[in-house]
C-alpha positions as CSV (number, residue, x, y, z in Angstrom):
1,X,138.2,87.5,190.0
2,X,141.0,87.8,192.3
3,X,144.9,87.8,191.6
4,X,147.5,87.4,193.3
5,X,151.0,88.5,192.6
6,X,154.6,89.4,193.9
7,X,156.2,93.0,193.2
8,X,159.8,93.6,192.8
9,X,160.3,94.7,196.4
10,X,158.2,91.0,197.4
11,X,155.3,92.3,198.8
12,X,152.4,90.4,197.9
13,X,149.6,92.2,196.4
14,X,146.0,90.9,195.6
15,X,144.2,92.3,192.9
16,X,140.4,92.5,191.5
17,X,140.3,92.2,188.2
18,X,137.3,92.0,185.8
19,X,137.2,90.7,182.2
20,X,135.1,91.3,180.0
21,X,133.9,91.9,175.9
22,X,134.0,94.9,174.4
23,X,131.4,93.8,171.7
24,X,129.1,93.7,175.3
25,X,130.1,97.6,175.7
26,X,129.6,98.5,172.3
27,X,125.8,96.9,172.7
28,X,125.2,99.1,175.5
29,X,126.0,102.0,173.9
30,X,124.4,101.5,170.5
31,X,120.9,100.5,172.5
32,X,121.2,103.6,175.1
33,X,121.5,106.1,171.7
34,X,118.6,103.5,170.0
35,X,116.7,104.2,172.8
36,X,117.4,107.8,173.3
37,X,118.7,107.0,176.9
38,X,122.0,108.4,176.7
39,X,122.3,111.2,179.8
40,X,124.9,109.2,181.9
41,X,125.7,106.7,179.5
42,X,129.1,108.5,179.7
43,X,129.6,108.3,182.8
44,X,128.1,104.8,183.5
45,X,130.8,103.1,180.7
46,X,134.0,105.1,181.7
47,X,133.0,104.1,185.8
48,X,132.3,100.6,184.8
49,X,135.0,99.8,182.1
50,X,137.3,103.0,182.2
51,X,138.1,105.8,179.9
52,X,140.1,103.8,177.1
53,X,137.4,101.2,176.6
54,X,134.7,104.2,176.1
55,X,137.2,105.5,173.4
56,X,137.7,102.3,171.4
57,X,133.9,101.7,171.9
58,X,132.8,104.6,170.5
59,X,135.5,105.1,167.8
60,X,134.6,101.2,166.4
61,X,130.7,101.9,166.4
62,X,131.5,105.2,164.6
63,X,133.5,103.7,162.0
64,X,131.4,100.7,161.6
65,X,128.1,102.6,161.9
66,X,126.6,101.0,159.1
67,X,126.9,97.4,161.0
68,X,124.7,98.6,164.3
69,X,121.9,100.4,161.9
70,X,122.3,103.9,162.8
71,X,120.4,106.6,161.9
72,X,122.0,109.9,160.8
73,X,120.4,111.8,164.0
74,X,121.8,109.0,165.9
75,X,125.5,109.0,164.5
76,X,125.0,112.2,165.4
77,X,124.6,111.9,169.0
78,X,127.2,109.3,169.0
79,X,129.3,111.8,167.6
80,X,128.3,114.2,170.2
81,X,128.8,112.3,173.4
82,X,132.1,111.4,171.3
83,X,133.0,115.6,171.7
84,X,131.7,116.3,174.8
85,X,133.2,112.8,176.8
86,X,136.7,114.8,175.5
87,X,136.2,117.4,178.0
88,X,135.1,115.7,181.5
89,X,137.8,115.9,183.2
């Protein structure tokens, strides 16, 4: 979707702007770690939805593990990806 908007100076700037539910992002990731497919899933959420929707992602299915069925081993590579998505630059 496109907007379209004045800044303070007045000059018009169009802008692409995407909406969508983080429930559909918090899918992705439980089913990439369900099906053990998780070696750019970093990488593929942060380019597609950006770093802070990665973070609240993760941090809700962590939380709320018990409501997407994981397994220990993998809460544990939620965890990891978790550690290791802290240090890409």
């Amino acid at each position: 979707m496109q907007v379209t908007g004045i800044t303070k100076t007045g000059v018009e700037n169009q802008l692409a702007v995407e909406i969508f539910d983080i429930e559909t992002v918090k899918t992705e990731i439980v089913q990439s770690i369900k099906n053990n497919d998780t070696l750019s899933l970093i990488d593929k959420v942060v380019d597609l939805y950006g770093d802070d929707v990665w973070f609240q992602s993760t941090k809700s299915i962590y939380d709320n593990y018990e409501l997407y069925d994981l397994s220990k081993e993998e809460l544990m590579v939620l965890g990891s990806l978790i550690i290791v998505s802290r240090f890409i630059p």
